[in-house]
C-alpha atoms as one frame of an Amber mdcrd trajectory, in Angstrom:
protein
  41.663  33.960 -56.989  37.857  34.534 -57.405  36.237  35.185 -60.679  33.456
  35.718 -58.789  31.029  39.220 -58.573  31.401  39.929 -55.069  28.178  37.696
 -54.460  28.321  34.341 -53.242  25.711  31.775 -52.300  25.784  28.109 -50.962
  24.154  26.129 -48.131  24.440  22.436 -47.202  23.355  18.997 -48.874  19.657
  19.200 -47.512  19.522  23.016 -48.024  18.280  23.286 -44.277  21.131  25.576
 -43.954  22.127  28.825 -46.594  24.552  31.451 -46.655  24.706  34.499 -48.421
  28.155  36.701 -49.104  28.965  40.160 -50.410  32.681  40.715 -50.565  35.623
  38.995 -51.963  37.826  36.457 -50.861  40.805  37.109 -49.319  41.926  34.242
 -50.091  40.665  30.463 -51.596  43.203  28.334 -50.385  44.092  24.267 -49.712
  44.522  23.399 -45.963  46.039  20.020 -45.363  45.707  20.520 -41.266  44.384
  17.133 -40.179  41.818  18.993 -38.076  40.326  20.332 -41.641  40.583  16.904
 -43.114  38.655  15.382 -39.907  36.288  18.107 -40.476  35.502  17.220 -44.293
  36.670  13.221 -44.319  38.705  13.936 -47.248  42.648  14.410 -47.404  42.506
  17.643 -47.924  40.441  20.641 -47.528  39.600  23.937 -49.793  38.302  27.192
 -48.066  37.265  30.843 -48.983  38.410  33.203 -46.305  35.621  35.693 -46.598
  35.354  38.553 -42.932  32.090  37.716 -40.878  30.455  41.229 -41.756  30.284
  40.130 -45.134  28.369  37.382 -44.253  24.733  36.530 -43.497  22.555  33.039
 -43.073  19.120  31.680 -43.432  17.193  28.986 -43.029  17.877  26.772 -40.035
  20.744  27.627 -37.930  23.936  26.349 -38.323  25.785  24.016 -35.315  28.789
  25.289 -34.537  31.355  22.489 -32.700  34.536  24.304 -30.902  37.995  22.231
 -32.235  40.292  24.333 -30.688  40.531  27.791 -28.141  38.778  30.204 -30.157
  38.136  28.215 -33.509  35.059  26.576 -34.113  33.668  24.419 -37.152  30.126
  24.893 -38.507  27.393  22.212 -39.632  23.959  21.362 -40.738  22.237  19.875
 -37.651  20.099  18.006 -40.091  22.696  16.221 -43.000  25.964  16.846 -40.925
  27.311  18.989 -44.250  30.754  20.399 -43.176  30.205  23.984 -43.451  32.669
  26.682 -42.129  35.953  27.478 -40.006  35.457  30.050 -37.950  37.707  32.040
 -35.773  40.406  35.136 -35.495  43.343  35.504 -37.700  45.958  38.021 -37.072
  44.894  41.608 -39.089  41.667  39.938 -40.375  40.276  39.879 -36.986  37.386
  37.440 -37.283  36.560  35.437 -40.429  34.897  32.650 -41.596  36.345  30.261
 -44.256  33.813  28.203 -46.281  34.819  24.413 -47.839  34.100  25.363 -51.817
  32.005  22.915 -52.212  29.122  24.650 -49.960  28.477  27.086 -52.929  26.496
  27.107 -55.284  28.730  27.630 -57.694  32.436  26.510 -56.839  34.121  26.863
 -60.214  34.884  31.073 -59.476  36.718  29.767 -56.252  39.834  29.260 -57.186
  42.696  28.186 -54.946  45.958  30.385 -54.914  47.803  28.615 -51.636  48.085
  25.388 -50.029  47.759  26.211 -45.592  49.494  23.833 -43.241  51.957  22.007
 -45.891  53.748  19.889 -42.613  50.645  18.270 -41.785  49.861  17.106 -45.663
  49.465  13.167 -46.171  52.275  12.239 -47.586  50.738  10.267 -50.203  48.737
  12.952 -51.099  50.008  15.949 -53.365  48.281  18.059 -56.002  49.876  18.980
 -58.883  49.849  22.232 -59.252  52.685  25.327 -58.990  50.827  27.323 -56.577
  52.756  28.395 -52.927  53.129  25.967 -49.747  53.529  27.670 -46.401  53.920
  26.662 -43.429  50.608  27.393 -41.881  48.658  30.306 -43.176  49.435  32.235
 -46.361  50.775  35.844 -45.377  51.147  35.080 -41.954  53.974  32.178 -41.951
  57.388  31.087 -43.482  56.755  30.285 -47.268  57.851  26.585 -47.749  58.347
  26.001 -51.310  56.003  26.322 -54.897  54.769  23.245 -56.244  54.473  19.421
 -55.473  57.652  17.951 -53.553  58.809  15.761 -56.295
């Protein structure tokens, strides 16, 4: 998952906005949930679930925008860089998940799940072997590994 040191780092396009994490992932996974592709513009997100105690910002704060009950979706009020989810899952309690690409180094993120495999474009598939649930990794019905051929 994260060949990371248990120190991560990021903020957003304008670096208004930075973040600062001591913990490890639970997990770096693909969402395809159209909310997360709203959210991002692309056709498919990637998030690191990190818990919020491990978690700390500076600089300017972030704007948080509330998509559903009890989820909201974080952003520089400045460039509009798509920062966070945040909300409660299950025995995590609350967490927020970071899109990859906020860090400041993304390469020791690696994905190990694809989230919300239903709600993927269908044109859209990445080729790798990696787990497709249903919703959330752990927490729903395991749909098959690899790209639907």
């Amino acid at each position: 998952m994260s060949k990371g040191s248990g120190e991560f780092s990021g903020g957003c396009m304008c670096g208004a906005v930075r973040f600062h994490i001591r913990g490890t992932p639970f997990d770096v996974a693909y969402c395809h949930c159209q909310s997360c592709r709203k959210h991002t513009g692309g056709p498919v997100a990637t998030l690191a679930g990190f818990k919020v105690g491990e978690v700390s910002f500076t600089g300017a704060g972030r704007k948080l925008y509330g998509s559903s009950p009890g989820v909201h979706r974080a952003f520089c009020g400045d460039c509009g860089t798509s920062l966070t989810w945040e909300g409660e899952v299950h025995d995590k309690g609350p967490i927020m998940e970071f899109h990859i690409s906020t860090f400041d180094d993304p390469e020791v993120l690696v994905p190990t799940s694809h989230a919300n495999e239903p709600e993927r474009i269908g044109w859209f598939d990445v080729a790798d072997e990696l787990p497709r649930y249903e919703g959330l990794n752990g927490v729903t019905t395991l749909l098959h590994h690899g790209p639907l051929k």
